[in-house]
C-alpha positions in Angstrom: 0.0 0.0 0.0 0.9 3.2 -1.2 2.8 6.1 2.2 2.5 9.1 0.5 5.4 11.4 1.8 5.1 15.0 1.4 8.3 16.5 0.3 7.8 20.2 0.3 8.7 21.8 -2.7 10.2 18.3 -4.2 9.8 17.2 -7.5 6.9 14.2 -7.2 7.6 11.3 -10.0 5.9 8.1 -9.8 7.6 5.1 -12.3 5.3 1.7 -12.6 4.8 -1.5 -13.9 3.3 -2.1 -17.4 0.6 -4.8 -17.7 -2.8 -4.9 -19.1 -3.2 -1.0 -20.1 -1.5 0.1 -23.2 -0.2 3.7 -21.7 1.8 1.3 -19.3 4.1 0.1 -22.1 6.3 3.2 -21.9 6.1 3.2 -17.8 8.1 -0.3 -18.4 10.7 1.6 -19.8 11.5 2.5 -16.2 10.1 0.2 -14.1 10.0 -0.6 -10.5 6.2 -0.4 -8.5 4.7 2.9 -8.6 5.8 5.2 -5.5 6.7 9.3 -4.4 10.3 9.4 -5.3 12.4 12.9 -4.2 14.3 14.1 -7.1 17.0 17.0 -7.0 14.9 19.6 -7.8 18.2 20.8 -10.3 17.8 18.2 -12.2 14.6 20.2 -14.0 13.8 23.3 -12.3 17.0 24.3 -11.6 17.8 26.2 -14.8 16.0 28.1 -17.5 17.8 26.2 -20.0 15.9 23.0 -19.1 12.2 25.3 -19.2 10.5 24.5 -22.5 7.3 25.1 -23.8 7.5 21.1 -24.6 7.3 20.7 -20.6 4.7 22.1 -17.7 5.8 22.2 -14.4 3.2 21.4 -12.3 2.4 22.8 -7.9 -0.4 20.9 -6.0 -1.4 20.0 -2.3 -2.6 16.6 -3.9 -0.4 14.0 -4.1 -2.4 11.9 -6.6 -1.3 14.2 -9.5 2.1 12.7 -9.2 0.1 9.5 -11.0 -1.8 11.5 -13.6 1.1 13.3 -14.4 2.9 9.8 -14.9 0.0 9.0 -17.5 0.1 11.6 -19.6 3.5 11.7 -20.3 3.2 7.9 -21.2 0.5 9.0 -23.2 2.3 10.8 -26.3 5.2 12.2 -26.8 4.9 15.5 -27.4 4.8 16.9 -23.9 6.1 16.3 -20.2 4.4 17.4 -16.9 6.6 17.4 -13.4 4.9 17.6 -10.2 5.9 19.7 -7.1 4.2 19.2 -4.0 3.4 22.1 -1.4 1.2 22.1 1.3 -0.1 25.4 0.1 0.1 26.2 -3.6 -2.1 29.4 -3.1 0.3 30.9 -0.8 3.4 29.6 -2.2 2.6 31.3 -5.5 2.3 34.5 -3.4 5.5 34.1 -2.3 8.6 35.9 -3.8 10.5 33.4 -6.0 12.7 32.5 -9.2 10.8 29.4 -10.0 7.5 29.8 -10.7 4.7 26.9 -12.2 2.8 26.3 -15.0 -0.2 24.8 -14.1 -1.4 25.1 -10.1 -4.0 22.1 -8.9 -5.3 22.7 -5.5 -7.4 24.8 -2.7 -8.4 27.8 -1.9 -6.8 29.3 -5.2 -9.5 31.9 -6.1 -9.3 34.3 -3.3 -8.3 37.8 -3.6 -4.3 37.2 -2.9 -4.3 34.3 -5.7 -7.5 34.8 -8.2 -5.5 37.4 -10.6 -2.6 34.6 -10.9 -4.2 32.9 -13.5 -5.1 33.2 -17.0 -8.5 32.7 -19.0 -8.9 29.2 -19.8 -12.3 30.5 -22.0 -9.9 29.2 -25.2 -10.8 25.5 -24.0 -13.9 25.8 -24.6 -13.8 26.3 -28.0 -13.5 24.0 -31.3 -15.4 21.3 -29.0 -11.4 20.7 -26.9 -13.6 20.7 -23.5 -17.6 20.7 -22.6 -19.1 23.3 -20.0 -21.8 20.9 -20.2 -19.5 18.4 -18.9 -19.1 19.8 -15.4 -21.7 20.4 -12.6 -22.1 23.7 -13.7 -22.3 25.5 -9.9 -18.8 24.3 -9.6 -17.6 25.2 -12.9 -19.2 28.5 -12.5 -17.2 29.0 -9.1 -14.1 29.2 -11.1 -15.5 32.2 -13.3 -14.0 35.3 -12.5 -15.8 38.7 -13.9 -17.1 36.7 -16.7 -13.9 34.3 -17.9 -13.2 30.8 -16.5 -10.1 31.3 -14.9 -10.3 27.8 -12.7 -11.7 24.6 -14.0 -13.5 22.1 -10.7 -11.4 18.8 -9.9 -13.2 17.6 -7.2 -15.3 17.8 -4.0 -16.8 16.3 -1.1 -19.7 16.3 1.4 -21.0 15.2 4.1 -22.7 12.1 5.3 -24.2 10.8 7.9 -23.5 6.9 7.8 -25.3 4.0 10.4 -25.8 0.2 10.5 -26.9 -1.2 7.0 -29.8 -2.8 9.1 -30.9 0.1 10.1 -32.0 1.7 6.8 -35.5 0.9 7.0 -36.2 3.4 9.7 -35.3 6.3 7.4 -37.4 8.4 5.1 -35.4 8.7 2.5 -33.3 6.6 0.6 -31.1 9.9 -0.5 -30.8 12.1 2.5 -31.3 13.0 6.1 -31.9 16.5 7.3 -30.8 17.9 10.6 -34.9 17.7 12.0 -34.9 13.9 11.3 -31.9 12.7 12.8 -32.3 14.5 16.1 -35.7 12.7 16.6 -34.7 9.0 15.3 -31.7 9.8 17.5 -33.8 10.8 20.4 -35.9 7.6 19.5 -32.8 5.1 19.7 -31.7 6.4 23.2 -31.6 4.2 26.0 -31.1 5.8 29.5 -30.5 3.1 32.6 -29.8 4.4 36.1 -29.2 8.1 35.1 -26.8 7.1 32.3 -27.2 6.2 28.8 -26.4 2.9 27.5 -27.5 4.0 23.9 -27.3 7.0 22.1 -28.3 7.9 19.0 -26.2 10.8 18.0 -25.0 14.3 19.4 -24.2 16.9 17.4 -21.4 17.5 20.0 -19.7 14.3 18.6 -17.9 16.2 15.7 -17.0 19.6 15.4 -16.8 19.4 11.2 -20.7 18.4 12.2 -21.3 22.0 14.0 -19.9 23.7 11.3 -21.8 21.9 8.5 -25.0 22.5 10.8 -23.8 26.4 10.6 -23.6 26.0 7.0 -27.1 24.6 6.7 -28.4 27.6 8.9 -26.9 29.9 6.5 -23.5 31.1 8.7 -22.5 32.0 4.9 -18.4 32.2 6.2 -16.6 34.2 3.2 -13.3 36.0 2.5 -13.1 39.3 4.0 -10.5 41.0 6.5 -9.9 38.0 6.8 -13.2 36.6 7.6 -17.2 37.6 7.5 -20.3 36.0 8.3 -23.8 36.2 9.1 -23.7 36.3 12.6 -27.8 36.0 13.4 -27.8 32.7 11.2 -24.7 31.4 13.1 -26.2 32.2 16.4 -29.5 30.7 15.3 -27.2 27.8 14.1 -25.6 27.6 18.0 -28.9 27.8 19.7 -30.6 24.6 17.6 -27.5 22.4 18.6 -27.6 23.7 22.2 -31.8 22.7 22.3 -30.7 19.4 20.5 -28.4 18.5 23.2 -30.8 19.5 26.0 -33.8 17.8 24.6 -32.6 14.8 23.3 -29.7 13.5 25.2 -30.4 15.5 28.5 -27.4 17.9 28.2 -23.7 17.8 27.3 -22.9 16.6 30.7 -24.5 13.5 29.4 -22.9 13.8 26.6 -19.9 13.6 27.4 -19.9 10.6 29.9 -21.2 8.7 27.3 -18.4 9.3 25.1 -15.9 9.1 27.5 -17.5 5.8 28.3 -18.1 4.1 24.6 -15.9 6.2 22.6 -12.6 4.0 23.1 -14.5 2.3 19.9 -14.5 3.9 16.9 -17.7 4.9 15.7 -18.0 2.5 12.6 -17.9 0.0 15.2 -20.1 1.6 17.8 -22.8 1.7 15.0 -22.4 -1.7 13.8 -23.0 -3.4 17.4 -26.0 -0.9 18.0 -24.5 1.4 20.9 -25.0 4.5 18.7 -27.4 4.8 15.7 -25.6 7.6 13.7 -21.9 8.9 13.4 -20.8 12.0 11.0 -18.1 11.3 8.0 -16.8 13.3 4.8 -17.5 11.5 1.8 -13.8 11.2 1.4 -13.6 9.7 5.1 -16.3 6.8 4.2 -15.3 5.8 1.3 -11.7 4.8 3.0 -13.4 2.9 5.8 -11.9 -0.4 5.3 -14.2 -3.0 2.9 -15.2 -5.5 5.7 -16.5 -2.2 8.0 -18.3 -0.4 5.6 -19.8 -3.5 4.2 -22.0 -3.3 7.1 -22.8 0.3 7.0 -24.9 2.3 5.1 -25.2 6.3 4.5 -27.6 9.5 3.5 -26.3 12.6 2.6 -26.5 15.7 4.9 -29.0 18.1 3.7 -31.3 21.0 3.8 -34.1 21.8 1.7 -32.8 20.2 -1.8 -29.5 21.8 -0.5 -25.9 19.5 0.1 -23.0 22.4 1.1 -20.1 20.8 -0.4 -16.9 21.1 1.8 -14.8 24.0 1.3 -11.5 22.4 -0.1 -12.8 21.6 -3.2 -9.8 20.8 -6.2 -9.2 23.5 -8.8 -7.1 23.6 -11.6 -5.3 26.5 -13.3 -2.4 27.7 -15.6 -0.2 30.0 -14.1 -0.7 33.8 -15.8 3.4 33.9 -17.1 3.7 30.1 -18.2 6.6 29.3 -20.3 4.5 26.4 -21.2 0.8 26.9 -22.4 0.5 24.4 -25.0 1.9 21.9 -22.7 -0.5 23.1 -19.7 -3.2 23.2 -22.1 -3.4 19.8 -23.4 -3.1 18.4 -20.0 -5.7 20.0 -19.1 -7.9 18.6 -22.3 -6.2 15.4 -21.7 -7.2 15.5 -18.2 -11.2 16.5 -18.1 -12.4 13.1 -20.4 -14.1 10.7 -18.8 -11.8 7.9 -20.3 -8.8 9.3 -18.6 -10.4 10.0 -15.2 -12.0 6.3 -15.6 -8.4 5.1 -16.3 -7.3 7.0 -13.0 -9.9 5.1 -10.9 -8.7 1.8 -12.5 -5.0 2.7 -11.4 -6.3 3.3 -8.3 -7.8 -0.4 -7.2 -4.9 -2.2 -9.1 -2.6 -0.4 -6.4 -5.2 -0.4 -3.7 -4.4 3.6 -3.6 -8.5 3.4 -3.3 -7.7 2.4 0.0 -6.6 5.7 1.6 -7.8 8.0 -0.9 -11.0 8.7 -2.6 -12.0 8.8 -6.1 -10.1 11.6 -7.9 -7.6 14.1 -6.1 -9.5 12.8 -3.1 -13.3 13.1 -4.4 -15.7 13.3 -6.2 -15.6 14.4 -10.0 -16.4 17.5 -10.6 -17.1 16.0 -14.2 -21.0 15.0 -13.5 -20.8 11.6 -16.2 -17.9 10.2 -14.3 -19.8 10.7 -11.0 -23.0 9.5 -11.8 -22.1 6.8 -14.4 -18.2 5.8 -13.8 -18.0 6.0 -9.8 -20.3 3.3 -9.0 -18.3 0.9 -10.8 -15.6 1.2 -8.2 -18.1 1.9 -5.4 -21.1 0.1 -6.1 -23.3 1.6 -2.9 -23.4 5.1 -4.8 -25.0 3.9 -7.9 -28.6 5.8 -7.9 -27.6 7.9 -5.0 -26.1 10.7 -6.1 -28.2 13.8 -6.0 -29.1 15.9 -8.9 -26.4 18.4 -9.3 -28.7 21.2 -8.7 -28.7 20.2 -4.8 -24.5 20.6 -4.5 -24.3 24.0 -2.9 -20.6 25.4 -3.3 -19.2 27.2 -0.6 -18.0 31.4 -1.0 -15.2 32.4 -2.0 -12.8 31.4 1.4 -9.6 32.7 2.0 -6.3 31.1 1.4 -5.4 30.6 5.0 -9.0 29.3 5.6 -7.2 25.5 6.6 -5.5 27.0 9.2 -8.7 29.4 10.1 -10.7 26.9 10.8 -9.0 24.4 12.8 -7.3 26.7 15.1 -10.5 29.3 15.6 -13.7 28.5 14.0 -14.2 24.8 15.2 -12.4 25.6 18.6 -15.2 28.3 18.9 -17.7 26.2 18.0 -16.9 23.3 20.4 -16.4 25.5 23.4 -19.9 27.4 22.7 -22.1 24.3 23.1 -20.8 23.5 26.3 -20.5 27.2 27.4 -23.4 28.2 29.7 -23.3 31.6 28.5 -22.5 33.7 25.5 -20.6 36.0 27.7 -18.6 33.2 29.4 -16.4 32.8 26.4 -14.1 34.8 24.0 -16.3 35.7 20.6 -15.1 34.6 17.1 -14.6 37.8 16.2 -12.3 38.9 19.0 -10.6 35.2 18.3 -10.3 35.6 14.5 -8.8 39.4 14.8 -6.2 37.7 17.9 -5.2 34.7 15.3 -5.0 37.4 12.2 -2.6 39.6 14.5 -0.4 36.6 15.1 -0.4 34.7 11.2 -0.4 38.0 9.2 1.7 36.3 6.6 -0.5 33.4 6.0 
């Protein structure tokens, strides 16, 4: 099984063995399994002499583009693609620097500090090289920027709440669950014995990514500003539905939490699976990584609102850098890249290396092409097929900073795990006095 190592700002190649598909032929030419090598970043960046417009150099937080870079250039001969991994493309190309990329592939690349980076990619469209109709066009029109498509979608995510497959029957719908329904069949499934529970169907207070998606839902609306805004009376109304969950379902957090602290050395796949706990939260990219013999027994509906999914915010782009010494090359990637055959060829690469294993579909989720979704996906994971909903219910998120990673893990969720269990609003800091402390102290993030 594949360890991806992250080598920041190394040179990502990936030789493998040739069997079965033709483009592996000219992999055998260098042979070995497939893997992360480090190469001497010299040995192609180092010098403009070795920059051609015959080869695209190529930044990404993704590892898997190490592998579809691989496959293009075994695909023809006329151009070369080299991947560099960075934890953060978007602030790396911000960054003072000789060596600059060709084509970016990552998160959080059309905020202010990144957006004007790129150029138009409205050429692509034309003379029938790439389909608008081929993406789910709320995605697609994310990447459009004052009229021009500047970022093409990759992928995406979201969420999922996943329980026993016995348990399926007692939903209402085969699709999704929204927030009203699981806190009464979770309130249903509790068992309480002796002033303790023994079962518990869920708590919002179980996963913070759960909070914020339940903020989402209620509108909280988080977008790029100085550094952050939001709408503060739908996050509040957001807060005070999860407090009145907890209170009227499960008693209270106090409950709450001796219940996890007395079940929770389980994980929850396994806590749903022998009935202590009905529900438990998960990213699609999270549950489709549970390993086969667990999530044989488990089943899933998609978190939702009224005909509304929020996707999560670190969806995949894809863009060509505005000074590329290589547009031709970046360019056919790019075609090369959004056909369904190649991105079905991806998946296959994927389960013959059991990569499938520990990450997700393509670049980590779904495709932001809507036929490989729908059509192509349940091939390799049978329980979607059918249950992906129309593409008018996958609500992007706004336009998010590039230091939204960091934002959120260290302030947002933090806030919203300490206000559920805070017995007033005045007892603890506000996020805005938070956010303006952590943007004092990571002003160059």
């Amino acid at each position: 099984m594949l360890n991806y190592k992250r080598f920041k700002g190394a040179a990502l190649y990936s030789p493998g063995r040739a069997r079965d598909n033709p483009l592996r032929r000219k992999r055998a030419q260098i042979g070995g399994r497939w893997g992360l090598i480090l190469l001497f970043p010299a040995v192609f960046l180092g010098s403009c002499a070795f920059r051609s417009s015959a080869v695209a150099v190529l930044w990404t937080d993704r590892p898997e583009f190490a592998l579809y870079a691989e496959y293009f250039n075994a695909s023809q001969d006329t151009y070369k693609i080299e991947t560099r991994y960075f934890e953060s493309p978007s602030q790396k190309l911000t960054e003072n620097g000789e060596v600059r990329p060709d084509i970016v592939a990552g998160s959080w690349l059309k905020s202010v500090s990144t957006r004007s980076l790129f150029r138009p990619l409205d050429g692509l469209f034309k003379k029938d090289r790439l389909s608008r109709d081929s993406f789910y066009q709320r995605l697609l029109d994310l990447g459009n920027i004052d009229g021009k498509q500047y970022l093409l979608p990759v992928s995406f995510n979201i969420p999922a709440l996943i329980f026993a497959r016995d348990r399926a029957d007692q939903l209402s719908n085969p699709f999704t669950l929204t927030l009203e329904e699981i806190k009464a069949l979770g309130r249903a499934f509790n068992v309480e014995n002796g002033g303790g529970y023994s079962r518990m169907g869920f708590s919002p207070a179980w996963d913070d990514d759960f909070l914020f998606v339940t903020a989402v839902l209620f509108g909280a609306a988080f977008r790029e500003a100085l550094p952050l805004a939001w709408d503060n009376d739908a996050l509040e109304r957001a807060l005070s539905y999860i407090e009145s969950w907890i209170s009227e379902s499960n008693t209270g957090i106090g409950a709450e939490d001796d219940f996890t602290f007395k079940y929770f050395y389980d994980p929850p796949a396994k806590l749903a699976i022998n009935g202590r706990i009905l529900f438990f939260y998960m990213s699609s990219a999270g549950l489709f990584t549970l390993p086969q013999e667990r999530r044989a027994n488990l089943d899933f509906r998609w978190i939702a609102g009224e005909e509304t999914i929020p996707i999560s915010e670190d969806m995949v782009y894809l863009g060509i850098y505005r000074h590329t010494r290589a547009k031709r090359a970046a360019e056919a990637f790019m075609q090369w890249f959004f056909r369904a055959d190649t991105q079905r060829l991806f998946l296959e690469a994927a389960k013959d290396r059991r990569l499938n294993e520990t990450r997700f579909g393509i670049a980590n989720g779904f495709s932001a092409l809507q036929t490989v979704t729908e059509q192509i996906f349940p091939q390799f994971y049978p329980s979607l097929l059918g249950r992906m909903p129309p593409g008018s219910f996958l609500s992007p998120p706004n336009i998010l900073p590039r230091s939204w990673t960091a934002m959120k893990e260290r302030v947002i969720l933090p806030y919203l795990h300490d206000r559920i269990r805070s017995e007033g609003r005045g007892d603890i800091r506000s996020l805005g006095r938070r956010l303006g402390d952590w943007n004092r102290l990571n002003r160059g993030l």
